[in-house]
N, C-alpha and C positions, 0 to 999 in steps of 0.2 A: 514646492508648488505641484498641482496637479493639473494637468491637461488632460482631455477627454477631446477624445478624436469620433466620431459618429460614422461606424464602418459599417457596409456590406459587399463580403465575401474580403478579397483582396483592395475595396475602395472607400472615399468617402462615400457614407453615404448621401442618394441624391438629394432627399429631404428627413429634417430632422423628427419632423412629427411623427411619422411613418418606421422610422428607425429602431432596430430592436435590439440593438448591440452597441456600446461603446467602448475602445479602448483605450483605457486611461493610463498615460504616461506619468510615474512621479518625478520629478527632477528639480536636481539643486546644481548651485554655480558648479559643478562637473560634467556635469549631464544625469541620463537616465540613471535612475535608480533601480525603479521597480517597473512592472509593465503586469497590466489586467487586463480581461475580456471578463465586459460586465454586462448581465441582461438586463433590458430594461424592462419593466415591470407592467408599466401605463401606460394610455397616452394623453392622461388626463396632462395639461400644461401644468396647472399648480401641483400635482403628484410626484410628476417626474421631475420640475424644479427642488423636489424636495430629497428625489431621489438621488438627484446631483451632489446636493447641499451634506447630505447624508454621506454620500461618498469623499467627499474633503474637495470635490471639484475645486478650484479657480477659474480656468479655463475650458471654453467649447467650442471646439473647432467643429465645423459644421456644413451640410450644403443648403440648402433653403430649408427656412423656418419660416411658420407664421409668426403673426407679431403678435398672439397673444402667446403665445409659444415663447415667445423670443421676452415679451415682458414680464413674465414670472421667472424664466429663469436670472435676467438681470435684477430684478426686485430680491434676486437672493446675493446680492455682489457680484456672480458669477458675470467674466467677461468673456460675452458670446463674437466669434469670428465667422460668420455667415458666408453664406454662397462659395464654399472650398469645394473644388472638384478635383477627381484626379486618384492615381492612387497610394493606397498607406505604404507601399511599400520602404520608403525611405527610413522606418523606425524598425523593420526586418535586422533582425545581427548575418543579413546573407553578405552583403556589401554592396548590393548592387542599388544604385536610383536609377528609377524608370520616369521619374515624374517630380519637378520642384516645388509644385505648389505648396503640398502642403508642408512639407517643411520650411519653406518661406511663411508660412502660417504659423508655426509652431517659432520660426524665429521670432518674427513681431509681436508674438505674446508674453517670450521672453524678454524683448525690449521694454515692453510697456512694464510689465512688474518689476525690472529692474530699476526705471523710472521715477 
């Protein structure tokens, strides 16, 4: 599976439309795999859903998205997790968490595919 985290700088980013960077986590029942910083191309909504789609996304952890945003990329399967704030830091190999969100984000995405 892959997860795609929507960052700027050290954070989520605030809003997804606006977002120029994602980092995509690949993971299976071990945890991480692999880990990418992908740019994003567009911000056309059907573009970038495709850019997702293209990427193997499953998952899009995210901070606000519009909803034409939000229903192109789930019209591609992709399962979007909205309004995340906070920072990436917890998927860093430093050791340190500053911040639970999102990895509580990143857990319940794993719940649901495990599902």
């Amino acid at each position: 599976m892959k997860v795609a985290i929507s960052v700027f700088k050290d954070s989520v980013s605030t809003v997804f439309d606006a977002s120029q960077h994602l980092l995509v986590l690949e993971i299976n029942g071990a945890g991480e795999q692999k880990r990418a910083m992908v740019k994003l191309k567009t911000i056309d909504p059907i573009r970038r859903a495709s850019q997702l789609s293209e990427e193997g996304v499953n998952v899009l952890i995210c901070g606000a998205i519009s909803m034409p945003m939000q229903a192109s990329i789930s019209a591609r399967s992709i399962f979007v997790y909205p309004f995340v704030r906070g920072a990436r830091l917890p998927w860093k190999r430093t050791g340190k968490r500053t911040e639970q969100k999102p990895r509580h984000a990143l857990s319940l995405a794993l719940k649901y595919f495990n599902n």
